[in-house]
C-alpha positions as CSV (number, residue, x, y, z in Angstrom):
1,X,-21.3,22.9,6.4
2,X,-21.4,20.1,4.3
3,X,-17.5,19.1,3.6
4,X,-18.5,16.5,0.7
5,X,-19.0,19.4,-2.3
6,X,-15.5,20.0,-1.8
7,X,-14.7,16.8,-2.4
8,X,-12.6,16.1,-6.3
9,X,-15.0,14.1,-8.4
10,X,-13.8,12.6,-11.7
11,X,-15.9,11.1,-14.2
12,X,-17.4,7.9,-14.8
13,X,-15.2,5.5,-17.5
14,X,-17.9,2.5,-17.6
15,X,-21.5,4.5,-17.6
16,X,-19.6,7.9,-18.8
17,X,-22.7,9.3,-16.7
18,X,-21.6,9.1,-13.2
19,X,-19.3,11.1,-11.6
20,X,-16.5,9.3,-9.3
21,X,-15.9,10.3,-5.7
22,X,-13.8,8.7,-3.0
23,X,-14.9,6.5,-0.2
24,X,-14.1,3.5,1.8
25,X,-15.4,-0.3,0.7
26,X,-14.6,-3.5,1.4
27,X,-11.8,-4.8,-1.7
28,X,-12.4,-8.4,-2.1
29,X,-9.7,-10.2,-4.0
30,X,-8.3,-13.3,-4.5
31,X,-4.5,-14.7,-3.7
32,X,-4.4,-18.3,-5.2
33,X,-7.3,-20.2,-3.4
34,X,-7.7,-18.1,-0.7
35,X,-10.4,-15.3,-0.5
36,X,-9.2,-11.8,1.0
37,X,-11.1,-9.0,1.8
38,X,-10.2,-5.8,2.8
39,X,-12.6,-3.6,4.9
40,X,-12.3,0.3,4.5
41,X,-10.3,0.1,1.7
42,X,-10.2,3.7,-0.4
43,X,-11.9,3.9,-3.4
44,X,-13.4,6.3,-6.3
45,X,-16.9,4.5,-6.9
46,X,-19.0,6.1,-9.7
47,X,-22.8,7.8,-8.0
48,X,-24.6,6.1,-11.0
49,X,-23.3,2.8,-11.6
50,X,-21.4,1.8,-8.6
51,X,-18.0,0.9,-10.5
52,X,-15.1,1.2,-8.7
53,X,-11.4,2.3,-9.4
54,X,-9.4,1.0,-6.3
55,X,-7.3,3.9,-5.1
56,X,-3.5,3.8,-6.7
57,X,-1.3,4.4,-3.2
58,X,-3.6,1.7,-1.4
59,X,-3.6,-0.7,-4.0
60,X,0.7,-0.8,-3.7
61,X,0.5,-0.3,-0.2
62,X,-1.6,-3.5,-0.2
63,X,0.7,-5.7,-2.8
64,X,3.5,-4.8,-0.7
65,X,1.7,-6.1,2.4
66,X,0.4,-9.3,0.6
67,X,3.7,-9.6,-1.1
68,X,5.2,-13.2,-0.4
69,X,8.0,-12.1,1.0
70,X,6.4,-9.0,3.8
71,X,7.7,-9.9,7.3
72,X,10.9,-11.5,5.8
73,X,14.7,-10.1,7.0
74,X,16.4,-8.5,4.4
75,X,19.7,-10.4,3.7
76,X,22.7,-7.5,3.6
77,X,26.3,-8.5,2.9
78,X,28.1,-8.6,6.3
79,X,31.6,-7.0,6.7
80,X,35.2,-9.3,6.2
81,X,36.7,-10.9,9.6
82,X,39.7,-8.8,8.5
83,X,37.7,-5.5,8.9
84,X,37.1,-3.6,12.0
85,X,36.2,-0.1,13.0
86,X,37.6,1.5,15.5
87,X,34.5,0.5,17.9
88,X,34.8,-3.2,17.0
89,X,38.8,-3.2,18.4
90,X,39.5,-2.6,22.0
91,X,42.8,-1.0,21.5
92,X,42.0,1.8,19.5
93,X,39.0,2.5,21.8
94,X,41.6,3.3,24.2
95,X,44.1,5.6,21.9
């Protein structure tokens, strides 16, 4: 049975022809000088003219990856000297 009919199709903004469906290409883009590309990268590419529309979640997904600062710690306040819990002080682990 041939799964791809049951695929959602929307149409075509650039040739107002084709119909859009979703499948995977390679995204090419640029960041500054440097040329990235981005294999298997879902897509809704039109059946007549070829124009893509880079898929919405993926396309965030991928900012947030590229973003300059992925990979970096996040900096969280740390607690006072003067606090404790009852874990951080010896003596009241052993009331």
């Amino acid at each position: 049975m041939d799964n791809s009919s049951k695929m959602p199709t929307l149409s075509c903004r650039q040739c107002q022809v084709g119909r859009k469906q979703l499948k995977l290409v390679t995204l090419i883009t640029w960041i500054g000088d440097e040329m990235i590309t981005v294999p298997d990268f879902p897509a809704w590419v039109c059946d007549i003219c070829g124009s893509p529309d880079y898929d919405n979640a993926a396309m965030t997904q991928l900012s947030l990856v590229l973003s300059p600062d992925a990979g970096k710690p996040i900096n969280r306040p740390h607690a006072s000297p003067s606090m404790t819990t009852p874990t951080d002080s010896p003596s009241a682990a052993i009331k």
